[in-house]
TILUM-507484 format. One record per residue: residue in three letters; y, x, z of N, C-alpha, C in turn. Coordinates in steps of 0.02 Angstrom, whole numbers, padded with zeros to 5 digits, always signed. Atoms other than C-alpha are relative to their C-alpha. Layout:
residues N
alaYXZYXZYXZ;...
end
This chain:
residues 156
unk-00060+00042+00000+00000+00000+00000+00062+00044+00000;unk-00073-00019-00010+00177+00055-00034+00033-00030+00047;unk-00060+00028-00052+00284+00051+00116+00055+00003+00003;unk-00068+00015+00014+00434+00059+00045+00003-00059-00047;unk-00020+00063+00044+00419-00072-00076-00031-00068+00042;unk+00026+00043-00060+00322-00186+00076+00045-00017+00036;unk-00056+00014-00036+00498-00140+00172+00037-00040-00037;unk-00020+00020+00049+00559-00180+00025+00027-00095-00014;unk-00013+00058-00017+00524-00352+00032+00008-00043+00053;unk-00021-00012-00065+00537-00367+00216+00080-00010+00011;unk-00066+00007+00008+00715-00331+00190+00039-00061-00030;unk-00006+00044+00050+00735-00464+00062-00011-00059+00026;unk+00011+00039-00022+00677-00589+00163+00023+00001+00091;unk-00025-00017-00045+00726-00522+00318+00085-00041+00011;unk-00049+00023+00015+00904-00565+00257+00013-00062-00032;unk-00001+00073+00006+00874-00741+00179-00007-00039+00058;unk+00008+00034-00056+00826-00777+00365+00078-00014+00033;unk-00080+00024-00029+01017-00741+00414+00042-00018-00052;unk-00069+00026+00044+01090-00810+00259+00012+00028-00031;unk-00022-00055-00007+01126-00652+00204+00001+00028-00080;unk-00004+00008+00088+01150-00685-00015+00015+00079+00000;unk-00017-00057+00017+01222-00511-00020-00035+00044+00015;unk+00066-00058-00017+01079-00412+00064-00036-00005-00039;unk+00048+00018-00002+00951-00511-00005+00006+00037-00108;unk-00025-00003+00070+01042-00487-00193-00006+00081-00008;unk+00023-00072-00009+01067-00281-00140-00070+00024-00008;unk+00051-00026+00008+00883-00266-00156-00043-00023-00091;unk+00018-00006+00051+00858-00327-00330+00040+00047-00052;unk-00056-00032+00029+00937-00235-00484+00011-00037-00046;unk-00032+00050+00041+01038-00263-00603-00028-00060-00043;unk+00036+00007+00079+00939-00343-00747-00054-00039+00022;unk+00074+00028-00038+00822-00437-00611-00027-00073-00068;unk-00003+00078+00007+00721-00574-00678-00031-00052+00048;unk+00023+00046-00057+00672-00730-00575-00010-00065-00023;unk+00030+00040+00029+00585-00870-00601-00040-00040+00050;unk+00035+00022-00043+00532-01021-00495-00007-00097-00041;unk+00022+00059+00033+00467-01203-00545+00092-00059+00000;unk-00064+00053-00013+00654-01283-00499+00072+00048-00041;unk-00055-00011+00059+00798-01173-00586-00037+00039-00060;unk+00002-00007+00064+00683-01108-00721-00010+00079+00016;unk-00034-00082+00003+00722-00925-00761+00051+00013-00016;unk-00057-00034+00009+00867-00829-00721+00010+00068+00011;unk+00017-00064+00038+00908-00660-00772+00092+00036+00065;unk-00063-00042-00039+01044-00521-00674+00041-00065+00063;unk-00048+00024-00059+01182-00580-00592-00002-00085+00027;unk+00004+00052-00020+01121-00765-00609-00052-00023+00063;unk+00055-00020-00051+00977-00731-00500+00030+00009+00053;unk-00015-00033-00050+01081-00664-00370+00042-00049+00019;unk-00017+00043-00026+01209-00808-00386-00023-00058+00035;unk+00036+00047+00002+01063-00946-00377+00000+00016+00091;unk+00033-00011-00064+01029-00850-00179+00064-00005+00017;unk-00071+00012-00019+01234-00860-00158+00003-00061+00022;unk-00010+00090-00008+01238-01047-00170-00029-00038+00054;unk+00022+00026-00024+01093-01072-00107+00006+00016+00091;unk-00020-00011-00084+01135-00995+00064+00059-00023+00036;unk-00069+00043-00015+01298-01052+00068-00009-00077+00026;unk+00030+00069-00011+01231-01234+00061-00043-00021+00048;unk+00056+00008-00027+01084-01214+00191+00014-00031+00062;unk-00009+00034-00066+01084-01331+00330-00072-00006+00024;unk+00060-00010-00024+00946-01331+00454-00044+00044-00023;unk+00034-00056+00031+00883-01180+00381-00046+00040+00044;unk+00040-00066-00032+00716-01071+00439-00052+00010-00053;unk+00075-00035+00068+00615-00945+00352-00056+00028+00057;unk+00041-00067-00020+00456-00862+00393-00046+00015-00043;unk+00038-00041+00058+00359-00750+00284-00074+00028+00034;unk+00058-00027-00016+00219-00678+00290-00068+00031-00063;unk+00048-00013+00047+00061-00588+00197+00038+00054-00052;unk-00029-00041+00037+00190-00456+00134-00061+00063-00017;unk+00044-00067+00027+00095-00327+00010+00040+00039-00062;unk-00064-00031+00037+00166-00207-00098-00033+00080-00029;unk+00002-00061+00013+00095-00054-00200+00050+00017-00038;unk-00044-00023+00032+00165+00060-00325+00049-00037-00054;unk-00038+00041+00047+00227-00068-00445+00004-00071-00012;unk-00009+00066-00017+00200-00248-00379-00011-00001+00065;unk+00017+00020-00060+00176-00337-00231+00025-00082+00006;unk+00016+00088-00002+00184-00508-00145+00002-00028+00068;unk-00020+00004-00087+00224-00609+00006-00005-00080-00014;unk-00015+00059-00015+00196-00799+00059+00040-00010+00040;unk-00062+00006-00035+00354-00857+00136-00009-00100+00002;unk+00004+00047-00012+00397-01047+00200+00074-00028+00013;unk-00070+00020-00015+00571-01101+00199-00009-00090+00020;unk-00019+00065-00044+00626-01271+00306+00092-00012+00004;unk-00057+00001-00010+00788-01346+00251+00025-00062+00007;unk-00018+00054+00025+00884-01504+00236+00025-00002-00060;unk-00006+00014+00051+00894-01547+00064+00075-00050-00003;unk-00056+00036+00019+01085-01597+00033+00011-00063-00017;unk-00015+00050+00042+01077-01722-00097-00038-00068+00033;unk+00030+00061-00036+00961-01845+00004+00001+00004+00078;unk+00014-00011-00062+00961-01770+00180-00040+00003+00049;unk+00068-00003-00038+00787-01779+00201-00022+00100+00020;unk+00050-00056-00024+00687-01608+00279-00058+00016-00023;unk+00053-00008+00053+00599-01513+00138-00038+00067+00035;unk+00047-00064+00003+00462-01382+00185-00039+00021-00058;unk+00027-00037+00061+00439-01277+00059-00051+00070-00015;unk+00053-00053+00003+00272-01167+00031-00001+00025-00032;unk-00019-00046+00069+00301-01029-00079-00060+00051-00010;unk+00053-00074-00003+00188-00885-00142+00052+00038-00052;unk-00060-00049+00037+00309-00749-00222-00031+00065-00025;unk+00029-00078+00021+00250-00597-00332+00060+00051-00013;unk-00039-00044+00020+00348-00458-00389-00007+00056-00036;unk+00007-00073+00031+00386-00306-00491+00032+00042+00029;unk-00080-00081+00005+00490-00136-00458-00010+00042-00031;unk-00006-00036+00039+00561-00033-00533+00066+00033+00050;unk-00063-00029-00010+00681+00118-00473+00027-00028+00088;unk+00006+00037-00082+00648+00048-00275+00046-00059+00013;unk-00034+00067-00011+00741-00115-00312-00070-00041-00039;unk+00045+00050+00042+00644-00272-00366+00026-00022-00087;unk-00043+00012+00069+00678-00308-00555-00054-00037-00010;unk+00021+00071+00005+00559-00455-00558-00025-00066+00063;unk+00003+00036-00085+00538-00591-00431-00031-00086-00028;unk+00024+00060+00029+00423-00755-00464-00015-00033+00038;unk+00048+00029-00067+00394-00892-00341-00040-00062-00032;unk+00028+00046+00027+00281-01022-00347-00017-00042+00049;unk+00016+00043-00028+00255-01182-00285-00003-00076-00015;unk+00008+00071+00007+00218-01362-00288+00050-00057-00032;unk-00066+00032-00013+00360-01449-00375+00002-00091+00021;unk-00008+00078-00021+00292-01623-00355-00016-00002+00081;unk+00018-00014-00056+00244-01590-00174+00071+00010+00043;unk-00084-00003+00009+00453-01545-00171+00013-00063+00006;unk-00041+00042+00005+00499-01665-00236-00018-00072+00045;unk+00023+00062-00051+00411-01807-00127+00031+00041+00075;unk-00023-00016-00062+00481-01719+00006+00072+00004-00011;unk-00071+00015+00028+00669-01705-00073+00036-00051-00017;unk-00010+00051+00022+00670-01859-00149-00026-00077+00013;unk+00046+00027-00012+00560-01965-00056-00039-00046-00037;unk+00020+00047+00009+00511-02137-00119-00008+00036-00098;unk-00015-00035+00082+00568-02083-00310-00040+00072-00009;unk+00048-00051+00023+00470-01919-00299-00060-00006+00016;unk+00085+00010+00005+00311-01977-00246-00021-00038-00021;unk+00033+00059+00034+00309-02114-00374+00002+00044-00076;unk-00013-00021+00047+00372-02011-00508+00025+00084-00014;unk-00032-00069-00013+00404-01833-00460-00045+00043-00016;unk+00064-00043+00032+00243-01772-00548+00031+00005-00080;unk-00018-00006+00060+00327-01822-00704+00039+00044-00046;unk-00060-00050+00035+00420-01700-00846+00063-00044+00003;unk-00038+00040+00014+00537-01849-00849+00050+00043+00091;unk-00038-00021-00085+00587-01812-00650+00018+00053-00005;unk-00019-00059+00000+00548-01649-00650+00042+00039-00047;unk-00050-00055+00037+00660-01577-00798+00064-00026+00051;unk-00043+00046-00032+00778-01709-00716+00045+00072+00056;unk-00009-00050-00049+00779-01590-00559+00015+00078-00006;unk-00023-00074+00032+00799-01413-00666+00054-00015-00038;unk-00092+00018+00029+00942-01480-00748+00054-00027+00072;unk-00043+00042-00069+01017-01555-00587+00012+00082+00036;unk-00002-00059-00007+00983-01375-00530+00053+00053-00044;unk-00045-00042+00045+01064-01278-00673+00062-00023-00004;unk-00074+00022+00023+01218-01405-00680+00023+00045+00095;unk-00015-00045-00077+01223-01333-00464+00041+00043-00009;unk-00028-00042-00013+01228-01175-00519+00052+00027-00028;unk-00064-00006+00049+01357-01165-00647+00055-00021+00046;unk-00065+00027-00075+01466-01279-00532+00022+00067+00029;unk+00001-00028-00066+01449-01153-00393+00041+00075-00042;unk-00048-00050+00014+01498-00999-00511+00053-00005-00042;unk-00069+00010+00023+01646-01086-00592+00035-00002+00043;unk-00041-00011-00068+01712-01093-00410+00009+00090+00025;unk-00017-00064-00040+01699-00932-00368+00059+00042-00036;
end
């Protein structure tokens, strides 16, 4: 196991626990890519804004991670974030499994994965567990996502 790229992500998550968009962003590089079932894929600096927003926004927020692994050129960590979901105000627990690449002791790929209809019945309640399996919902929710993050970096 690489223990620098194990700290690596340690760090990375370490700092999503306090909020902490600018630590968490310091450990990828430039050119990251990222990729999760709800904004899709986003590439450099959008990647880094997507963890801006989203920390900014976090109410009732807790992480805990775990199962961090990490050799010379990937690695991987299940993590569990617990937030209130804004737009409805319900309390989403979200089960993630996250892989990764590096390159140059920053992360320059970052993939999570998880359940989006399983989300979304928990985000959306009644409406996502009737219909939150669907492409109809779910693009619904990656566009609702992407219009977020645009919002969020025309403000800044």
């Amino acid at each position: 196991m690489s223990e620098q790229h194990a700290a690596l992500i340690s760090r990375f998550y370490e700092a999503f626990n306090r909020l902490d968009a600018e630590a968490m962003a310091a450990c990828y590089s430039d050119n990251v890519v990222f990729s999760d079932p709800v904004f899709g894929e986003l590439r450099g600096r959008d990647a880094s804004d997507m963890w801006r927003m989203l920390t900014s926004r976090a109410k009732n927020f807790s992480l805990r991670y775990d199962t961090v692994r990490a050799d010379e050129r990937t690695g991987g960590a299940h993590w569990v974030a617990t937030y209130l979901f804004s737009q409805t105000g319900r309390t989403v627990i979200n089960d993630i499994q996250a892989r990764f690449v590096f390159r140059d002791g920053k992360i320059c790929e970052h993939h999570d994965h998880f359940d989006l209809w399983r989300w979304s019945r928990q985000a959306l309640g009644a409406k996502g567990t009737l219909l939150g399996w669907t492409p109809l919902v779910q693009n619904a929710i990656r566009a609702q996502a992407q219009k977020g993050l645009k919002a969020f970096q025309a403000g800044r």
